[in-house]
C-alpha positions as CSV (number, residue, x, y, z in Angstrom):
1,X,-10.0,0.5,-16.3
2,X,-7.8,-2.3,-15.8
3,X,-7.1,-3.5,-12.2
4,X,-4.8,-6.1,-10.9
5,X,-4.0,-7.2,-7.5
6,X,-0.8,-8.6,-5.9
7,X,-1.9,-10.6,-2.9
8,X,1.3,-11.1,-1.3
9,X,2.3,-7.1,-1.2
10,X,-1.1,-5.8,-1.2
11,X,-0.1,-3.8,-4.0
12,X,-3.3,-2.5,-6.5
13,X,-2.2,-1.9,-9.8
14,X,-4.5,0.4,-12.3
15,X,-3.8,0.5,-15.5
16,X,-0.6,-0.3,-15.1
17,X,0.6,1.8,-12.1
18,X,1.2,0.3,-9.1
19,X,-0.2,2.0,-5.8
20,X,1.2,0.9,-2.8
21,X,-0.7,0.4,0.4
22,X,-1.2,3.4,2.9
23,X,-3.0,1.1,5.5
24,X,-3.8,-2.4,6.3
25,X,-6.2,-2.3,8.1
26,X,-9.2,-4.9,8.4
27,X,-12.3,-3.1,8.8
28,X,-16.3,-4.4,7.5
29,X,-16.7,-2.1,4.2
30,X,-20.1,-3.7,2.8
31,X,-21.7,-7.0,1.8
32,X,-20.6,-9.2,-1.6
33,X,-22.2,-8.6,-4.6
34,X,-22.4,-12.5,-5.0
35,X,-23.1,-13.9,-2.1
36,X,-24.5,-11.3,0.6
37,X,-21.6,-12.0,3.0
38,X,-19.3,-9.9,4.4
39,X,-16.4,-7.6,2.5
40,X,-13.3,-7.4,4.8
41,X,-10.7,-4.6,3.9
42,X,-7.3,-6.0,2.9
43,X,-5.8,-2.7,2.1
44,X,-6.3,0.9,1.7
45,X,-4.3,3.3,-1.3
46,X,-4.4,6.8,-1.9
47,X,-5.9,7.1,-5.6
48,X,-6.8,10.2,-8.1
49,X,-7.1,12.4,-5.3
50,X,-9.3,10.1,-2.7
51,X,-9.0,6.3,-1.9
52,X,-9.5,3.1,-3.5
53,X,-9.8,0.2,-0.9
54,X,-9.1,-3.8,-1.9
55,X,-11.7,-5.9,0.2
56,X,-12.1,-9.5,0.0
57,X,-15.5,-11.7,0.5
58,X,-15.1,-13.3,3.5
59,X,-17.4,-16.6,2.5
60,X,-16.7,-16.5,-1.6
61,X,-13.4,-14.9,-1.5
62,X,-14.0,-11.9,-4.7
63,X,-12.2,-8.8,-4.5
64,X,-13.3,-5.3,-5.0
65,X,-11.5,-2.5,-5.4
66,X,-14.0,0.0,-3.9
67,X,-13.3,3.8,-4.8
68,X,-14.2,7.1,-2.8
69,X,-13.5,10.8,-3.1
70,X,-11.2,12.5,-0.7
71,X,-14.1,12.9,2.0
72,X,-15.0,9.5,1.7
73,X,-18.0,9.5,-0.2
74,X,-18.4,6.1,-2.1
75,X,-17.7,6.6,-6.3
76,X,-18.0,2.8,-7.5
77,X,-16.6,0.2,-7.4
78,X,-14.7,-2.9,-10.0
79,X,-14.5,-6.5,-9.6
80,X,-10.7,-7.6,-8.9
81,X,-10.3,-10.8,-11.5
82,X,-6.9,-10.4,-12.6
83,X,-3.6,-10.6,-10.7
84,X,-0.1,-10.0,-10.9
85,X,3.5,-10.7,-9.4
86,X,4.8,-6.9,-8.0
87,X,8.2,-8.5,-8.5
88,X,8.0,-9.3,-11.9
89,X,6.0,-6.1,-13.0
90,X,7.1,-4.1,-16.3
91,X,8.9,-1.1,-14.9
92,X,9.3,0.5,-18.2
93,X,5.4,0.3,-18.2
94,X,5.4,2.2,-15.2
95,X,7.6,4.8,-16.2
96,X,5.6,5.4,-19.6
97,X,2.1,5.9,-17.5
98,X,3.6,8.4,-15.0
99,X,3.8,11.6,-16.5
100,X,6.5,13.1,-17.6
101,X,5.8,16.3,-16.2
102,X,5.6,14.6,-12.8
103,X,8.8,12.8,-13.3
104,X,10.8,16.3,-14.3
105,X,9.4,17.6,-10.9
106,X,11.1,15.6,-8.5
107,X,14.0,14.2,-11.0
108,X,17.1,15.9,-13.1
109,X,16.9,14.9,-16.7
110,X,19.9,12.5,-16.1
111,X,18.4,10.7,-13.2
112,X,14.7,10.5,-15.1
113,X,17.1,8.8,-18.2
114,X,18.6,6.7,-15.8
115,X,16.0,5.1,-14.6
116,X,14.1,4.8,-18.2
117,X,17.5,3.0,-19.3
118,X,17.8,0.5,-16.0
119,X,13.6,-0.3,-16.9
120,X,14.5,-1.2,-20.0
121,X,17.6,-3.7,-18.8
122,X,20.0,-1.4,-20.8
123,X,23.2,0.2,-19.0
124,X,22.8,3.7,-16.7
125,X,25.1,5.9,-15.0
126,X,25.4,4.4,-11.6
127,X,25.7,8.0,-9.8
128,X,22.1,9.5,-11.7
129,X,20.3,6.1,-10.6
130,X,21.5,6.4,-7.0
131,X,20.4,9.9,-6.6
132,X,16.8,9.2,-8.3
133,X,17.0,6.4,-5.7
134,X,16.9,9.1,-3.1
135,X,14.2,11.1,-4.5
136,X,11.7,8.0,-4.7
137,X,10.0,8.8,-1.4
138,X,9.9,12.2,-2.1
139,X,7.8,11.5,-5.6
140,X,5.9,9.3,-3.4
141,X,4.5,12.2,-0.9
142,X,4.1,14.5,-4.3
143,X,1.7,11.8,-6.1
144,X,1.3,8.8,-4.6
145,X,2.9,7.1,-7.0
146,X,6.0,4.5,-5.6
147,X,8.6,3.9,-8.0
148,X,11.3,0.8,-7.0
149,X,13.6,0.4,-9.7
């Protein structure tokens, strides 16, 4: 699993899709795994059906992305070593890890190839893009999954 962090948005990004915060709040969620202090919550994201929650060190300063089920049981947990700039994220690399099943649900075939062409820098119709635009929260609420391009 490949996890990456944006500090500045609080954005988690798992292999490549980026899951937006639902909550930021700072709540105690365990001790460090290197240093015994205290883990602080930075953010919370709805993930694979439960949560994954970022939580920072408060003496050493690691990150964890901590996951649990959708009742809240505890399912592991990854080291957060790698980070990454939400603005300058691949949006075509988002696009090809969503589904396309998913995408078809909430988008006409004209928006969903509108918004492949304007990931990839290449020209769209103006008209499908702006619709899709509309949809994004929508596609959001269906799968957690927030798309900005």
């Amino acid at each position: 699993m490949d996890i990456k962090y944006d500090i500045e948005k609080n954005v988690i990004q798992i292999d490549d899709v980026d899951l937006y915060p639902e909550n930021l709040d700072r709540n105690f969620i365990g001790l460090c795994n290197s240093c015994d202090s205290d883990v602080i919550s930075l953010s919370y994201h709805s993930y694979d059906g439960g949560m994954v929650v970022v939580g920072q060190c408060n003496s050493c300063e690691s990150l964890y992305a901590i996951f649990y089920d959708e009742e809240w049981n505890w399912q592991g947990e990854e080291s957060i070593c790698d980070f990454f700039d939400l603005n300058n994220s691949n949006n075509i690399r988002l696009l090809n890890n969503i589904d396309r099943k998913k995408l078809e649900t909430v988008f006409t075939p004209a928006e969903t190839n509108a918004l492949y062409a304007k990931a990839r820098g290449e020209k769209c119709v103006r008209q499908y893009l702006y619709r899709a635009r509309k949809k994004y929260n929508d596609f959001y609420d269906l799968f957690g999954i927030r798309i900005n391009i």
